[in-house]
N, C-alpha and C positions, 0 to 999 in steps of 0.2 A: 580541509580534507580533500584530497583529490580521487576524481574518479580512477576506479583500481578496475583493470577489467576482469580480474581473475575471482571478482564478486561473488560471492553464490548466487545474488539476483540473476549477475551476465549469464553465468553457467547455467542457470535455468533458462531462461530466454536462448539460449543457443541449442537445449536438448541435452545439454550431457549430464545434470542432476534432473530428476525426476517431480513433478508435482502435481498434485491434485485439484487441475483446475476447476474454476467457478465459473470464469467467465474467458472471454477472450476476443478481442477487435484489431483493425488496423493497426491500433499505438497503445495500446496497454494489454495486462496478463494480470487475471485475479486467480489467485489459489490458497486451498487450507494452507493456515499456519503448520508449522510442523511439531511444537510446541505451542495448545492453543492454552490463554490465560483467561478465555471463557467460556462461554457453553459452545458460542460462533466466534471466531477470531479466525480472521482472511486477508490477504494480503493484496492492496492493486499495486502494479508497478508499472511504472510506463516504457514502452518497450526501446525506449532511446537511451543512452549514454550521460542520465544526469545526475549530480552525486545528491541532490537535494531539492526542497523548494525554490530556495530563492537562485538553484544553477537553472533549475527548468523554469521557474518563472522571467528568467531574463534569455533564454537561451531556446527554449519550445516554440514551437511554428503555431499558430494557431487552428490547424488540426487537429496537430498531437494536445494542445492544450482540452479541446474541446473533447476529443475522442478518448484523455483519461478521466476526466470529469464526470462523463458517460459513464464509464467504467464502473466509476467506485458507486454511483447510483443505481446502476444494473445486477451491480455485485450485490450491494445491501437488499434489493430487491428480490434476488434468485436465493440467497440465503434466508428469505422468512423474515428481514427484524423490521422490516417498514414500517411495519402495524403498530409495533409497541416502543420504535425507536432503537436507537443503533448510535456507535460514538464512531468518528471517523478520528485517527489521529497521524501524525509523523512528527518524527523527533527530528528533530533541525539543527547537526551540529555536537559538538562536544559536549555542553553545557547540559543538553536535553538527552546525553546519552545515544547518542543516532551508532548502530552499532556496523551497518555497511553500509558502505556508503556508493548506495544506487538508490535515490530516493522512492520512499513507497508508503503505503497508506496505509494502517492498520483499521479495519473493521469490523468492533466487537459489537455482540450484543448478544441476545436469548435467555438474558438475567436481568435483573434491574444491577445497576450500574456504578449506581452512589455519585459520589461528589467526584467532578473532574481532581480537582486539589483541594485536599485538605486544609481548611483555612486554619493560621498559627494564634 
């Protein structure tokens, strides 16, 4: 998957779609989902040009590593679920259904949460 700049993540980080942010630093932007699948579901992105984990874990400066990391801890924090726990996730890829590809972090919680995967 290659990075598409015409993203809705980019489009948001440039201002020309709208969002309801959480948080926001130097190198990442946290905002409500706009379709949330729990009671809290929010979104960090990091505000560089990476299609995924492993493009930003090989490709991110060690700021921006550190200053989205921050991020998604600050977000889960500012949203209430610290206390009782919060799932952090990103899809990475085809496989995992990754559906734009500007990597980002989904952060749910204010429910209990169940099993990551359903074991078979």
């Amino acid at each position: 998957m290659a990075y598409d700049p015409s993203n809705i993540f980019a489009r948001i980080l440039r201002g020309e779609i709208p969002c309801k942010k959480v948080f926001e630093n130097a190198h990442a932007l946290a905002f409500h989902d706009i379709r949330p699948q729990t009671k809290v579901h929010a979104l960090v992105i990091p505000k560089g040009a990476y299609v995924n984990m492993t493009d930003f874990a090989a490709k991110a400066s060690a700021a921006e590593i550190e200053g989205f990391v921050r991020a998604i801890g600050e977000t889960a924090k500012l949203l209430g679920v610290t206390e009782h726990g919060y799932r952090i996730l990103a899809n990475n890829g085809a496989n995992a259904h990754q559906e734009v590809p500007h990597l980002h972090i989904h952060v749910f919680g204010g429910q209990p949460l169940g099993r990551m995967i359903k074991p078979e």
